[in-house]
C-alpha positions as CSV (number, residue, x, y, z in Angstrom):
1,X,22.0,28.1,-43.9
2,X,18.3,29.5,-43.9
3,X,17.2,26.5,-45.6
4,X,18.8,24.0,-42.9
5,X,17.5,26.0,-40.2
6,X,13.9,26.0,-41.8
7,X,14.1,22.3,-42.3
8,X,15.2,21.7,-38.6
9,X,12.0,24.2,-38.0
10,X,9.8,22.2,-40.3
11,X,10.6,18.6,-38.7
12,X,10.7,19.8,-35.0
13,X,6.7,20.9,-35.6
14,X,6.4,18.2,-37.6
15,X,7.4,16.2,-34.8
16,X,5.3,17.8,-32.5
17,X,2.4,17.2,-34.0
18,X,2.8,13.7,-35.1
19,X,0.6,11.2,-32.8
20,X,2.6,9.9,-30.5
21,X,4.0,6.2,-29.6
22,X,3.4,6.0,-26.4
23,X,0.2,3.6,-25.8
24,X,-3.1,4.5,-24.0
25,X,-2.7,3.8,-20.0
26,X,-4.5,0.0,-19.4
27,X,-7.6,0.0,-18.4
28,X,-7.9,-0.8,-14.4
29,X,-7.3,-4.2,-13.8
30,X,-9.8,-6.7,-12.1
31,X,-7.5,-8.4,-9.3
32,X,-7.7,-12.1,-9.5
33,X,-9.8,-13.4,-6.5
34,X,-7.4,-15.7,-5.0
35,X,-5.5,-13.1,-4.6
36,X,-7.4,-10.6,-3.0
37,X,-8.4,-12.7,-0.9
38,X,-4.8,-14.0,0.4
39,X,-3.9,-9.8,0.7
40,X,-7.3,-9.2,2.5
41,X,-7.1,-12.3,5.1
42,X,-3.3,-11.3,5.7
43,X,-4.5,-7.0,6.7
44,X,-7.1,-9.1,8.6
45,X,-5.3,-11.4,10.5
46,X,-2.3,-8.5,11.0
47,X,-5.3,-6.5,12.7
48,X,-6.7,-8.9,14.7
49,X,-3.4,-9.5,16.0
50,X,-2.9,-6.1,16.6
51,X,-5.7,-5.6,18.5
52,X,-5.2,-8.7,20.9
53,X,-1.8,-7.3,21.9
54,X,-0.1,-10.3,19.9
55,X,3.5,-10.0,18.8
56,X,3.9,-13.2,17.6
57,X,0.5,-13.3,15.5
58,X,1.5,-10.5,14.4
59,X,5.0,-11.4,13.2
60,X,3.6,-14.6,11.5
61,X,1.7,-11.9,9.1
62,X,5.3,-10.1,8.4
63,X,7.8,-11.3,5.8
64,X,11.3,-11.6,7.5
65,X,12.8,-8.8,5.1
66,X,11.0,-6.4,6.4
67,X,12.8,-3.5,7.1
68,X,13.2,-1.9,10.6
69,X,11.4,-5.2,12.6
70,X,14.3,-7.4,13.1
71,X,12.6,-8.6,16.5
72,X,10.1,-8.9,19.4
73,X,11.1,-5.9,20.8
74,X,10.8,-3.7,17.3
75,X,7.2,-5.0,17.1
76,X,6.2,-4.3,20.5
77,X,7.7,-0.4,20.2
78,X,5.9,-0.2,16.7
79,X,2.8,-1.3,17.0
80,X,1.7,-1.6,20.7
81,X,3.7,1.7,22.3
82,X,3.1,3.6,19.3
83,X,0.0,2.9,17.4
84,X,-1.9,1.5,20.3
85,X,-1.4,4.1,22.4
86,X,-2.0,6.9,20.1
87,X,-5.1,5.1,18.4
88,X,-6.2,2.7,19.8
89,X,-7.6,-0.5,18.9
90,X,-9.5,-1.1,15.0
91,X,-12.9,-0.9,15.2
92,X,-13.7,-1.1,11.6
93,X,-12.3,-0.9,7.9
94,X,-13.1,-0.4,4.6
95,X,-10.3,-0.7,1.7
96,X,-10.5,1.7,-0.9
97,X,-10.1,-0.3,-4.2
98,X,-9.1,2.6,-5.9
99,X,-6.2,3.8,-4.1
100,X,-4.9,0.2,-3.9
101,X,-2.7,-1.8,-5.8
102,X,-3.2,-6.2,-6.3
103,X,0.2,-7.1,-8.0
104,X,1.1,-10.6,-7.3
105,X,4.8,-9.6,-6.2
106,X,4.3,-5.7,-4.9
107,X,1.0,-5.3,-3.5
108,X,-0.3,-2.6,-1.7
109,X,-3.9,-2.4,0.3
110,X,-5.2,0.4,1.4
111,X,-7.7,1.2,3.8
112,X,-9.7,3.8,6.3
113,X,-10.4,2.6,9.3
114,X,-12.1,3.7,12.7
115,X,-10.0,3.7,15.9
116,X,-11.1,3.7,19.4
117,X,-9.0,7.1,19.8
118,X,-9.0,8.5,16.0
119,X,-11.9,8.6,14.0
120,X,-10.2,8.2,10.8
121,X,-6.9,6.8,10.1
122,X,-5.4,4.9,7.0
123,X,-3.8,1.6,6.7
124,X,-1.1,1.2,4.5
125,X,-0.2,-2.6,4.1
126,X,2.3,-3.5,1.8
127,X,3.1,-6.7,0.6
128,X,5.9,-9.2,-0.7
129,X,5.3,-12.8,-2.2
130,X,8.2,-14.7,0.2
131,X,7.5,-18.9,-0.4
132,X,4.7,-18.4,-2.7
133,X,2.6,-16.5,-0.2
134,X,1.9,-12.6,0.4
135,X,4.0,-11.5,3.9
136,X,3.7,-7.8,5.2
137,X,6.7,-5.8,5.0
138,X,5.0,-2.7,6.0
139,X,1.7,-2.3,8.1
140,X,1.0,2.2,8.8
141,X,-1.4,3.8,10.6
142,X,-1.7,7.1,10.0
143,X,-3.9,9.6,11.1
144,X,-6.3,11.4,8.4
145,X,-6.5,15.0,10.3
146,X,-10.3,16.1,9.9
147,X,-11.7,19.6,9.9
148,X,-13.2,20.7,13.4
């Protein structure tokens, strides 16, 4: 009996300090231009149409999955009674590479952006490939509370 539990002793450290399978992380991956550039004009165009007060540019961005926006009126509550209102229009954005994510069939964009009412906010644009080309399914603004 003392020598199974030793053994079971022995191979649990054993175990424990063997290397381990599981491989090193990736290294970051370079995004393939194309691509970034298809994400980038789509947060671009979304924005632009978000600042002109255009539902239908707007919708053109969005892929017809997306949750929660089955309409005109969803669109309008969203993004012009909602976001508009509270922050106004874009005046500027930078994406930050690091926080965002350039898979061909889930990709996510992040940015920080200036608002005519907020100073900073974040854009969240997430993204579906839907007849070969990225659509929105989700487009946040969110408000990055700074110290006063």
């Amino acid at each position: 009996m003392r020598r199974l539990v030793f053994r079971v002793l022995v191979m649990t450290f054993m175990t424990a300090l063997a290397p381990g399978e599981t491989p090193a992380p990736p290294p970051p991956a370079t995004p393939e231009p194309a691509l970034a550039k298809a994400l980038k004009t789509t947060v671009s165009r979304a924005v632009g149409s978000y600042n002109s007060v255009d539902v239908q540019g707007l919708r053109r961005e969005f892929s017809r999955q997306a949750p929660g926006l089955p309409d005109d009126a969803a669109f309008r509550r969203l993004f012009f009674r909602y976001y508009l209102e509270d922050l106004g229009r874009a005046k500027s954005m930078r994406l930050v590479p690091a926080d965002s994510k350039f898979d061909p069939e889930r990709a996510m964009l992040i940015y920080e952006g200036v608002f005519d009412r907020w100073p900073r906010v974040k854009v969240s644009a997430n993204f579906i490939q839907e007849s070969g080309a990225p659509k929105l399914v989700q487009l946040r603004f969110e408000r990055i509370e700074t110290g006063y």
